[in-house]
C-alpha positions in Angstrom: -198.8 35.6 -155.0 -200.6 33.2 -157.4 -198.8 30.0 -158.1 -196.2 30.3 -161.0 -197.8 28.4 -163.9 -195.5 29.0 -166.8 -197.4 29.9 -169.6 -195.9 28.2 -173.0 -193.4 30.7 -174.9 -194.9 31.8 -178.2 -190.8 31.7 -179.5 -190.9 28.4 -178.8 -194.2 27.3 -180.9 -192.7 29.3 -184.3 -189.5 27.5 -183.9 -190.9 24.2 -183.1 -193.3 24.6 -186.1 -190.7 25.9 -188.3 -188.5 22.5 -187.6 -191.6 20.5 -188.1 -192.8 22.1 -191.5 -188.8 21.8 -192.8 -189.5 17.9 -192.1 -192.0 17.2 -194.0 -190.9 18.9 -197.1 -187.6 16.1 -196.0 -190.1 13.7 -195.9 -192.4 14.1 -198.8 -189.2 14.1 -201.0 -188.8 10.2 -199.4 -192.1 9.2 -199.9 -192.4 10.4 -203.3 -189.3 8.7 -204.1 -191.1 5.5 -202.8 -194.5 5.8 -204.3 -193.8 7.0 -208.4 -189.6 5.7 -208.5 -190.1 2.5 -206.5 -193.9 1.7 -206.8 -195.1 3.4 -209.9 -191.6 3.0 -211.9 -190.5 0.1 -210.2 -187.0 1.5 -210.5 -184.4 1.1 -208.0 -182.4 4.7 -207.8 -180.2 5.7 -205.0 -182.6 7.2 -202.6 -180.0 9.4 -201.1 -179.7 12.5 -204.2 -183.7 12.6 -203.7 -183.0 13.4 -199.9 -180.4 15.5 -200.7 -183.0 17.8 -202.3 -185.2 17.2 -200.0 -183.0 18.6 -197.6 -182.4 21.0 -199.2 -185.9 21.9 -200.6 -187.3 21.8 -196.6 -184.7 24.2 -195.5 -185.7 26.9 -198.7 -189.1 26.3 -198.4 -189.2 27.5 -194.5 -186.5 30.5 -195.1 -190.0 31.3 -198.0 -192.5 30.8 -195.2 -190.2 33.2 -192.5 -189.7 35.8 -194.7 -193.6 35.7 -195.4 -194.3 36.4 -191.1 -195.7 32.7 -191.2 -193.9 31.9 -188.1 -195.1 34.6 -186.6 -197.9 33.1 -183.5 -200.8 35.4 -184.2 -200.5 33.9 -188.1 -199.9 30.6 -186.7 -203.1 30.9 -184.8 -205.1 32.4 -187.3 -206.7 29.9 -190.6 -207.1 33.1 -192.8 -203.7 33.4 -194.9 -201.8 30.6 -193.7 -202.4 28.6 -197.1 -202.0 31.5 -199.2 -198.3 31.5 -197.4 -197.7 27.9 -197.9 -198.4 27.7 -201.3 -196.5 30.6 -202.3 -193.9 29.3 -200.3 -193.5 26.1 -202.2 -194.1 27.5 -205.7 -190.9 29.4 -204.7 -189.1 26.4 -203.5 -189.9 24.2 -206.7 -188.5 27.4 -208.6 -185.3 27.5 -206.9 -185.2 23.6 -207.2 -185.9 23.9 -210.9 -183.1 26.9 -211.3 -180.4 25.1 -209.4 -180.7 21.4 -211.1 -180.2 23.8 -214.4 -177.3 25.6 -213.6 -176.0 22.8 -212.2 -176.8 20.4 -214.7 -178.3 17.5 -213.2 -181.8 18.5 -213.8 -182.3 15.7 -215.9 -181.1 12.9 -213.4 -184.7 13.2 -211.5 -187.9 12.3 -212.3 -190.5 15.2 -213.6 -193.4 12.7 -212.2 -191.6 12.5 -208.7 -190.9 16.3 -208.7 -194.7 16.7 -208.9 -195.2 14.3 -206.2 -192.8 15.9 -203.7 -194.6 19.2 -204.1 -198.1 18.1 -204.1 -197.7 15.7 -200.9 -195.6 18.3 -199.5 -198.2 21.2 -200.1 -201.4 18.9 -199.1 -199.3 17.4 -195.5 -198.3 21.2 -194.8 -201.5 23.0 -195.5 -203.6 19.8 -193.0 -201.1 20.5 -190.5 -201.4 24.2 -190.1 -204.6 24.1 -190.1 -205.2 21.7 -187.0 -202.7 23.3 -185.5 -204.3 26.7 -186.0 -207.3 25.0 -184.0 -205.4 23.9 -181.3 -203.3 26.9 -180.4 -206.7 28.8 -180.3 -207.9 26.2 -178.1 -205.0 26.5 -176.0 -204.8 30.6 -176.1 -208.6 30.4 -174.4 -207.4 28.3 -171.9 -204.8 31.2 -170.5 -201.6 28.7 -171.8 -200.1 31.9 -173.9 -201.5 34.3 -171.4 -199.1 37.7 -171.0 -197.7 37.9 -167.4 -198.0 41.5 -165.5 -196.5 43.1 -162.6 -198.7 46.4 -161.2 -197.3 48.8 -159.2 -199.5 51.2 -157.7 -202.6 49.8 -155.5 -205.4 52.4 -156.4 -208.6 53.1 -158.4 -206.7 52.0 -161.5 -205.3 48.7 -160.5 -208.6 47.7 -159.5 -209.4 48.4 -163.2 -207.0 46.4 -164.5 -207.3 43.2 -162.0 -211.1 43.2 -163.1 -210.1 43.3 -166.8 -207.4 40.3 -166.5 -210.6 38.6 -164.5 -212.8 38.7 -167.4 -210.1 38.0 -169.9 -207.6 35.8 -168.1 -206.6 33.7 -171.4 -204.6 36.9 -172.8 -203.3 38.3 -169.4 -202.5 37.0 -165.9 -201.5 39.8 -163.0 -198.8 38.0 -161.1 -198.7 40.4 -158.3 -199.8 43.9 -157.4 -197.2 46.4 -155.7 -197.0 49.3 -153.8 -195.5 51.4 -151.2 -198.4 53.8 -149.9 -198.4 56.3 -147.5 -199.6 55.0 -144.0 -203.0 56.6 -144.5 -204.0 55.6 -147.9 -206.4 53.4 -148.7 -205.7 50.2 -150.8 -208.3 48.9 -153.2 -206.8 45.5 -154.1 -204.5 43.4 -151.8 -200.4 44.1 -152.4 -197.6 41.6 -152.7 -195.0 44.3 -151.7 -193.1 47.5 -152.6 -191.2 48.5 -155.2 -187.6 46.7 -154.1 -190.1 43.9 -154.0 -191.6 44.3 -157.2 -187.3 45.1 -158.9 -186.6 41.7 -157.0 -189.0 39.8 -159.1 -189.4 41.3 -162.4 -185.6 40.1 -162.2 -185.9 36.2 -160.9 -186.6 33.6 -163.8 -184.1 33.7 -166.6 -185.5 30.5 -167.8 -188.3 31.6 -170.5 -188.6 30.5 -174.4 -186.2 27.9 -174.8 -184.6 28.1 -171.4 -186.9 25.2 -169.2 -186.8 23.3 -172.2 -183.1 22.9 -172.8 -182.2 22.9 -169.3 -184.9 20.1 -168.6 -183.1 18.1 -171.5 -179.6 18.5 -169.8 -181.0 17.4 -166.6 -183.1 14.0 -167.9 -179.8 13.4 -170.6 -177.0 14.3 -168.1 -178.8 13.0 -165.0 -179.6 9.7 -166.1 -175.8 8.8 -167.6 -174.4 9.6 -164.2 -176.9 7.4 -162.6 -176.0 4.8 -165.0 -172.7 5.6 -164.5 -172.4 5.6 -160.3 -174.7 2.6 -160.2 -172.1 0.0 -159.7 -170.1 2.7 -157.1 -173.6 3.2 -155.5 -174.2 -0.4 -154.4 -170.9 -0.5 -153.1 -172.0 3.0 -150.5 -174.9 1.2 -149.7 -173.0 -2.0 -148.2 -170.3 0.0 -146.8 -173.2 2.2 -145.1 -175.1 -1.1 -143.5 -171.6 -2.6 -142.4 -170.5 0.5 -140.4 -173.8 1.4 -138.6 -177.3 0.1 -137.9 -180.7 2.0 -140.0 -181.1 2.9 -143.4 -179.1 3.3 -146.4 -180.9 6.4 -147.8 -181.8 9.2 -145.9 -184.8 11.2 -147.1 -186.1 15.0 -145.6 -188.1 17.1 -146.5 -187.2 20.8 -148.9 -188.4 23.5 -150.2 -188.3 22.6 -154.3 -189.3 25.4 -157.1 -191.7 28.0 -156.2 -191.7 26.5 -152.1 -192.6 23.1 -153.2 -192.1 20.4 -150.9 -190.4 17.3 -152.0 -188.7 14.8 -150.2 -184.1 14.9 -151.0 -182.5 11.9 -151.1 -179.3 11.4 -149.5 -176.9 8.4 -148.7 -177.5 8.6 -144.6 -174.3 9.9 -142.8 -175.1 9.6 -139.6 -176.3 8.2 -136.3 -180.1 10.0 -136.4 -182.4 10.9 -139.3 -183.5 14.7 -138.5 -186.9 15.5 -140.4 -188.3 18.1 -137.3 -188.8 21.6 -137.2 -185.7 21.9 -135.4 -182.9 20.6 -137.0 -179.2 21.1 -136.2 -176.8 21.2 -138.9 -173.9 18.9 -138.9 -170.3 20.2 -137.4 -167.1 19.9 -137.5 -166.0 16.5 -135.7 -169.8 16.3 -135.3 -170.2 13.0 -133.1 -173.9 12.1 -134.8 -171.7 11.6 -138.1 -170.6 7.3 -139.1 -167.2 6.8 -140.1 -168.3 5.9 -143.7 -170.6 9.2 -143.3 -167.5 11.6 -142.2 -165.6 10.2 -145.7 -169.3 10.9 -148.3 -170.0 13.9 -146.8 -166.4 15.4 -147.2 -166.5 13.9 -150.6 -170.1 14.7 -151.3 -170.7 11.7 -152.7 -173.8 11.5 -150.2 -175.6 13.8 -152.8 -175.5 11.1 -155.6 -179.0 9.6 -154.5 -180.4 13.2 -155.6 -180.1 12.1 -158.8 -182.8 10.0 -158.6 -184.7 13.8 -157.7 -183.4 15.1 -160.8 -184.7 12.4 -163.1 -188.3 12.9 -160.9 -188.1 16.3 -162.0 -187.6 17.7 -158.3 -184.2 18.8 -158.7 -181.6 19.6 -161.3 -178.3 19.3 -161.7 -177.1 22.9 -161.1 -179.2 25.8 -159.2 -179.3 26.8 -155.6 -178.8 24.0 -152.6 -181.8 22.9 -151.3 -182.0 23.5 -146.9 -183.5 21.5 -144.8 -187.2 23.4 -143.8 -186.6 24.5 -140.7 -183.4 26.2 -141.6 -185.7 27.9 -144.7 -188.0 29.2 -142.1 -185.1 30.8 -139.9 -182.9 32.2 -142.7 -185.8 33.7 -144.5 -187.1 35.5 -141.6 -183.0 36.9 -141.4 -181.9 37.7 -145.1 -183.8 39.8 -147.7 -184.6 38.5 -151.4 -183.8 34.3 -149.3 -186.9 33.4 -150.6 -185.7 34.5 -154.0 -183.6 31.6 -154.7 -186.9 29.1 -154.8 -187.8 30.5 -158.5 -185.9 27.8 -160.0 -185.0 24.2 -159.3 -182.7 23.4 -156.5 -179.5 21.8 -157.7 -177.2 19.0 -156.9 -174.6 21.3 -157.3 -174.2 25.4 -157.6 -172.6 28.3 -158.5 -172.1 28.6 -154.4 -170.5 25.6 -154.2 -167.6 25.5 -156.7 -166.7 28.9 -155.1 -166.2 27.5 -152.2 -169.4 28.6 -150.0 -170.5 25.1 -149.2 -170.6 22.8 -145.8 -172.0 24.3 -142.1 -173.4 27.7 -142.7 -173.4 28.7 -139.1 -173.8 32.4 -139.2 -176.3 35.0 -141.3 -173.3 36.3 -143.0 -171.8 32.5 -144.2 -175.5 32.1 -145.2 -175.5 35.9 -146.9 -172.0 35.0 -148.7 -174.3 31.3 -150.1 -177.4 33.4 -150.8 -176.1 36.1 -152.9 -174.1 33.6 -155.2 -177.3 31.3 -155.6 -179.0 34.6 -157.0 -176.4 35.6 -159.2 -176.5 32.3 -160.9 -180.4 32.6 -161.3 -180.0 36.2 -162.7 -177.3 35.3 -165.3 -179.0 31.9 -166.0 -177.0 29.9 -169.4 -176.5 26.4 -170.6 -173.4 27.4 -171.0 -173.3 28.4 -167.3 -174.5 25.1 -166.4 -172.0 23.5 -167.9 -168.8 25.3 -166.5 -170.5 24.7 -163.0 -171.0 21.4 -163.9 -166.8 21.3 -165.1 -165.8 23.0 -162.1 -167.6 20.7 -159.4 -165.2 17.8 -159.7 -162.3 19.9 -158.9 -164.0 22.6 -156.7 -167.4 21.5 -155.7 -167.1 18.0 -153.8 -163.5 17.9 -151.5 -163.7 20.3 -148.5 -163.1 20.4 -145.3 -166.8 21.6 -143.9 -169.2 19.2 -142.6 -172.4 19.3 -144.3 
């Protein structure tokens, strides 16, 4: 299977553009006020009622520019019509701005001369900016960054086809696997990824598309670095307590399997005696004599994790999503449990939907491991900020104190 380069959502690019377009209409309004009021007037008005209607001026104009499919990507991309739409757009704002300081009667209270700035800077900024940005989303599209993602089931004649088209025109469409259950004696034509349970399995593993990565990304680098901020001073005080009770390191760092089987190395506080990074690797027990007295307490606690958040701010981790295991363990449980791999299309997490429900610590048996598994994938499929943030509620209270070993 190729490697997972998320292409940019075009969802993403209307909305961004519609918040930046509503800004400069803000904007213009502030700099007119400057230039004729301040400069050319040299008046001294409240600046705040001429950003009031800039405000609100931004906010009709880009309702104008919606309702006229400008935020639609294939306009966005395109020069042909895009000034037509703006124009037309702010002629209608400056008529609803007219019509309201009418009706309202305050009409009179701004300048005509800084009315005429506002829209002119505002139509001349909007109509530069869409059209570099037309430029540069059609340099993007050739490069494959808006490419549409396809799965193929079937392995014949017309797959072939259809790999050969998205190789001579991989900017608009990228095959992300080809699947198939033939009969013993057919012939193949291209290579297959798996059958159709395979092909169900993945259509149905990354929530996180349009604004998903995006949001989540912010919660991590927001969240992530308060807590570290936060634990700092508690930190320092695990690290002496750690090099007072036992001889080696403070941290302990191993290898894992990150997003899409990337390796990265976990931090931990260490816990005990040895520092396991093999390919075999036995998981800590109950009364395990490897584990340090100030190790038995973090790892009950799971404050040993806090260390990962330096992972989270690296980008290697995030807050919430599936447990990262140690790569040996990977390479035995996937060889024992269908749709294991599964859980590696998103992050790994400090913390998980598996572990506030209580499927946390040794995970000595397929069917503890099962239990873990299926709650990881559950999460992924039913992905949410708000999600995050109930897991991220529910850890204090359910997700750290146990009894288990880790």
């Amino acid at each position: 299977m190729p490697p997972d380069n998320r292409p940019i959502s075009k969802r993403v690019i209307g909305d961004a553009v519609t918040a930046v377009d509503a800004l400069i209409v803000f904007v213009a309004a502030i700099i007119a006020k400057w230039f004729y009021i301040g400069a050319v007037l040299q008046s001294d008005q409240d600046i705040i009622p001429y950003a009031a209607v800039g405000g609100v001026g931004g906010v009709v104009a880009v309702l104008a520019f919606h309702f006229q499919g400008l935020y639609v990507f294939e306009t966005l991309a395109r020069p042909r019509g895009q000034t037509r739409r703006l124009l037309a757009g702010l002629v209608l704002t400056a008529l609803a701005v007219v019509t309201a300081g009418y009706l309202l009667k305050i009409g009179e209270a701004y300048s005509r001369g800084w009315f005429i700035s506002w829209i002119s800077l505002s139509a001349l900024t909007l109509v530069v900016f869409h059209l570099v940005l037309g430029r540069v989303l059609r340099r993007w599209t050739a490069k494959g960054l808006f490419a549409r993602r396809v799965l193929v089931y079937g392995s014949g004649a017309i797959a072939a086809r259809l790999t050969e088209k998205a190789a001579g025109d991989g900017a608009q469409l990228q095959i992300r696997g080809i699947f198939d259950d033939p009969e013993s004696d057919a012939a193949t034509r291209v290579a297959v990824a798996g059958g159709l349970a395979d092909l169900i399995a993945y259509a149905r593993e990354n929530p996180l598309d349009d604004w998903g990565p995006i949001l989540k990304a912010i919660e991590d680098r927001a969240i992530g670095l308060v807590a570290l901020i936060l634990f700092a001073p508690f930190m320092l005080l695990v690290a002496l307590a750690i090099k007072l009770d036992s001889r080696g390191p403070v941290f302990f760092r191993q290898r894992r399997h990150g997003f899409n089987h990337q390796i990265f190395h976990v931090y931990k506080f260490r816990t005990m005696s040895v520092t396991e990074d093999g390919p075999v690797i036995l998981q800590a027990k109950r009364d395990d004599p490897r584990i340090t007295r100030v190790g038995r307490f973090l790892r009950r606690t799971s404050l040993d994790e806090l260390p990962q958040l330096i992972n989270v701010l690296q980008g290697d981790m995030s807050l919430v999503g599936p447990r990262p295991h140690a790569l040996s363990h990977n390479d035995h449980y996937s060889t024992l449990l269908e749709r294991y791999a599964n859980r590696h299309r998103v992050k790994p997490g400090m913390t998980g939907w598996a572990q506030v429900k209580g499927f946390r610590g040794e995970t000595e048996t397929p069917a503890k491991m099962k239990a873990r598994i299926d709650h990881d994938l559950y999460y992924i499929e039913n992905w949410s900020l708000w999600f995050d943030i109930k897991i991220l509620a529910m850890t204090p209270f359910f997700g750290l104190v146990g009894s288990n070993a880790r």
